[in-house]
C-alpha positions as CSV (number, residue, x, y, z in Angstrom):
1,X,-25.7,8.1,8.3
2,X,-25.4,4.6,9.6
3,X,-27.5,4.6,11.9
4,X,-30.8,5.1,8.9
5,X,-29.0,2.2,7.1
6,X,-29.8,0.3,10.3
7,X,-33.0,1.2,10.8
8,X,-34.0,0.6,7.4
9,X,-33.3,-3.0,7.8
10,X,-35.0,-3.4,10.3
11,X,-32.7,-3.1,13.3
12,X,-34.7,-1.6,16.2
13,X,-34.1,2.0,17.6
14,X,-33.0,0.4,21.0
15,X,-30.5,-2.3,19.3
16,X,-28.8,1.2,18.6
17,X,-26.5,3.0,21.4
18,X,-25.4,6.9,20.2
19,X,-23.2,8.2,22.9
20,X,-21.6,11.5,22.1
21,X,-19.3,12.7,25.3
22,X,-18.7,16.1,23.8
23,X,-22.8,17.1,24.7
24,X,-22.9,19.7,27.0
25,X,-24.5,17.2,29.3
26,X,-21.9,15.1,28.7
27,X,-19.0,17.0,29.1
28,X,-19.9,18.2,32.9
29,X,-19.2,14.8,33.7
30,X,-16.4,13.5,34.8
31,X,-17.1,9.6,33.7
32,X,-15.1,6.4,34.5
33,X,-15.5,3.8,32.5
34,X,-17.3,1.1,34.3
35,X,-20.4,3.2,34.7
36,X,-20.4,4.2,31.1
37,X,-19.7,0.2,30.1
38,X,-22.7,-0.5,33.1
39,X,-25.1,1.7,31.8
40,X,-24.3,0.8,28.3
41,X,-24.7,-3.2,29.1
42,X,-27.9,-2.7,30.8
43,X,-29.6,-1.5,27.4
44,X,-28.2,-4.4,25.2
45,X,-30.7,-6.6,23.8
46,X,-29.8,-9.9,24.3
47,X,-30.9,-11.3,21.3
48,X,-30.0,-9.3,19.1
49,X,-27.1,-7.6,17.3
50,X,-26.6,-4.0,19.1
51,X,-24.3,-1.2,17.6
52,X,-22.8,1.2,20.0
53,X,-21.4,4.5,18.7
54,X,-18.9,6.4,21.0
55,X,-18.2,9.5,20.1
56,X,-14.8,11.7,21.8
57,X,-15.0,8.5,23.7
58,X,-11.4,9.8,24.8
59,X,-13.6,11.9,27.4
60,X,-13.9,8.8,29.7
61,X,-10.9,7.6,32.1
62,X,-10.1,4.4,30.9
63,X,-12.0,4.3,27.7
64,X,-10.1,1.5,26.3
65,X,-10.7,-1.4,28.8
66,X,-14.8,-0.3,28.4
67,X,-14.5,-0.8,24.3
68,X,-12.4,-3.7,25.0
69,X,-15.2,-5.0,27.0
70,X,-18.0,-4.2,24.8
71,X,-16.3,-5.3,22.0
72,X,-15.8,-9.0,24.0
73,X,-19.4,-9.0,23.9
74,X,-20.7,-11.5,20.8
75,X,-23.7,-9.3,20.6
76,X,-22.3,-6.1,19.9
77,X,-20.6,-4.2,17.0
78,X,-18.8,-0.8,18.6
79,X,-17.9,2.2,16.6
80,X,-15.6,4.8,17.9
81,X,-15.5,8.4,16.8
82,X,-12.4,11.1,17.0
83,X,-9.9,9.0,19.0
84,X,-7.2,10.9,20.2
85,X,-3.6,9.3,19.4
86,X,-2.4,6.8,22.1
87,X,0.8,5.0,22.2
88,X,0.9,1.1,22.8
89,X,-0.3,-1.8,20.9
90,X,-4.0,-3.0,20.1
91,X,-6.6,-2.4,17.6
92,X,-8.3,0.3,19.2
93,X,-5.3,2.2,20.8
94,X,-4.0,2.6,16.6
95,X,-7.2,3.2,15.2
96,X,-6.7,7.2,15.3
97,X,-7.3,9.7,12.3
98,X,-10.1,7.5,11.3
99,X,-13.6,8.8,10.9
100,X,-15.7,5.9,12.2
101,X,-13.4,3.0,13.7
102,X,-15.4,0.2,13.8
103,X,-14.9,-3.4,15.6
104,X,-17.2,-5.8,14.3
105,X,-19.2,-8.9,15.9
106,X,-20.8,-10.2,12.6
């Protein structure tokens, strides 16, 4: 997987976000997208490259303006998992029947 390509070169276990909204845990909650983007921000490390995997990130109300917003960031590199089909414009909104879609800061 990714994520032991990353640690192998020595990206650091907490430059690395895994969110998967289909965990049982997970899926009790009903989650807007702010507090998911929130939580999410207050884990970045600053200075350093993070990667953030969102997985049935369809789950969250609004789930486009928080990878939008992640995405903005210059110290982030977002991958979404299993997006549903939406209609409109924009990279992310299009980027369905692809495994990993991934929007990329470096």
């Amino acid at each position: 997987m990714f994520k032991d390509e990353l640690l192998a070169s020595d990206v650091s276990e907490r430059q690395i976000t895994f969110i998967n909204f289909e965990e049982p845990e997970m899926v009790t909650a009903a989650y807007k997208w702010r507090e998911v983007y929130d939580e999410i921000l207050a884990k970045l490390q600053p200075r350093h490259m993070n990667y953030i995997f969102l997985d049935e990130v369809q789950a969250v109300d609004g789930w486009e303006k928080m990878v939008d917003g992640l995405h903005a960031k210059k110290i982030t590199t977002v991958m979404v998992k299993d997006v549903i089909a939406r209609q409109g414009g924009g990279n992310v909104k299009t980027a369905t029947n692809i495994m990993w879609f991934m929007l990329d800061n470096i």
